[in-house]
N, C-alpha and C positions, 0 to 999 in steps of 0.2 A: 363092171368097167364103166365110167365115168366118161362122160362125151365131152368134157370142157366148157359146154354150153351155159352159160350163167345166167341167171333172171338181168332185164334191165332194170334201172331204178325207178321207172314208171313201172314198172312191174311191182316192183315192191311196195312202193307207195301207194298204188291201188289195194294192192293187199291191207295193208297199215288204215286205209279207210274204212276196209270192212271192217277190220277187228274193231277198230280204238273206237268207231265213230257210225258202224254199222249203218256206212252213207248208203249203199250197197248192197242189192239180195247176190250177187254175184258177179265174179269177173271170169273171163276165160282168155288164154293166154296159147298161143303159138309158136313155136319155135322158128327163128327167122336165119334160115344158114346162111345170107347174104352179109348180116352183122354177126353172126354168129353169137347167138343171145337170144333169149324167151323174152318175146315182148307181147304187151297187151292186144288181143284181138276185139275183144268187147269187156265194157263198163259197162255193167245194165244200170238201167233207170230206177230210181227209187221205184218200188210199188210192182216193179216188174214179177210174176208170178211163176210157178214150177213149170207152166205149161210155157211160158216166155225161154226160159232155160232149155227146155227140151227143143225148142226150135230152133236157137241158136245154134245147139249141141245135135242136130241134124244136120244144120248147116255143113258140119265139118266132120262128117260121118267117114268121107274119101279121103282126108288132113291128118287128123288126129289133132289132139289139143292136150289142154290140162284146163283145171278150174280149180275154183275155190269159191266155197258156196255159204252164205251166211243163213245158215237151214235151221227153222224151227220145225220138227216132228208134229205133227196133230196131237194137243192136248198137252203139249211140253210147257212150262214156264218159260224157258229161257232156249236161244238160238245158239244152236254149235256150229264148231268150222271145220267145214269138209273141202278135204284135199282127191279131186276127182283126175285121174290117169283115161282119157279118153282115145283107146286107139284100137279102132275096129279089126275084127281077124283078117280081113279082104285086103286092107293096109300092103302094098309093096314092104316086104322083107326090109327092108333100108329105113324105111320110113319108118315100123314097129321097131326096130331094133336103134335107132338115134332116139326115137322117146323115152323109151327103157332105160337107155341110160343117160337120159337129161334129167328122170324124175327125181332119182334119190334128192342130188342137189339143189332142184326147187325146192324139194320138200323140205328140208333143212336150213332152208333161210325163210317159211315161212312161220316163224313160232306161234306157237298156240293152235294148231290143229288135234279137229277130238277125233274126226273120223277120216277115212282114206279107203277109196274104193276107186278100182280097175277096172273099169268097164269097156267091154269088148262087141256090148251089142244095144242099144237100146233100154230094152229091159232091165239090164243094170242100169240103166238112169231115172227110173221110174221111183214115184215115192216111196212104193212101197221098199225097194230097197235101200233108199234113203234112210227111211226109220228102221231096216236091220240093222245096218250097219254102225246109228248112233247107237240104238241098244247093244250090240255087240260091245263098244268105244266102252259106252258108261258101264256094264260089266267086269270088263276087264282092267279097270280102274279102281 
């Protein structure tokens, strides 16, 4: 079931920065029911690190979120795009259940994603599930 809830176009266009112009280690993006629309919560800074990421994405541990991460693996050549569902078990019922179904639709206006993980606690945010999940992506390609 599909929530109607659509990306804004800052939303997408921060997207379009990471991919085309990798201005960007990551943006993370909030669902706003006042406009009814995913708009941008954070644009990190050039240079900003996994451990910057993880902070932010504590921040909105009680929220939930989405992201989209311009992630290179340790020892990779080249940075892949990860599409991250961030919405903790603890989440009021309402609040898990409107991201769920806001996600397909983000995900499908952002083209060019390698990898896509759902994380429910932390620990799915952590590197090292980071580099499963691209090795998972490039497998199964």
């Amino acid at each position: 079931m599909a929530s109607g809830i659509k990306p804004s176009n800052e939303c997408l266009s921060a997207y379009n920065s990471i991919k085309m112009n990798h201005a960007h280690p990551y943006a993370i993006f909030t669902i706003n029911t006042t406009k009814n629309e995913i708009g941008i919560y954070k644009l990190a800074d050039p240079g900003s690190t996994h451990e910057d990421f993880l902070k932010d994405m504590r921040a909105l541990e009680s929220e939930g979120c989405f992201a989209v991460l311009d992630y290179c693996p340790p020892g990779a050549r080249s940075n892949s795009l990860g599409f991250i569902s961030w919405v903790n078990d603890n989440l009021p019922i309402a609040k898990r259940m409107l991201y769920a179904s806001s996600k397909n639709g983000l995900k499908k206006s952002l083209e060019g994603i390698k990898f896509c993980i759902h994380a429910s606690d932390m620990e799915d945010l952590s590197e090292q599930s980071m580099t499963q999940a691209v090795a998972a992506a490039c497998r199964s390609n």
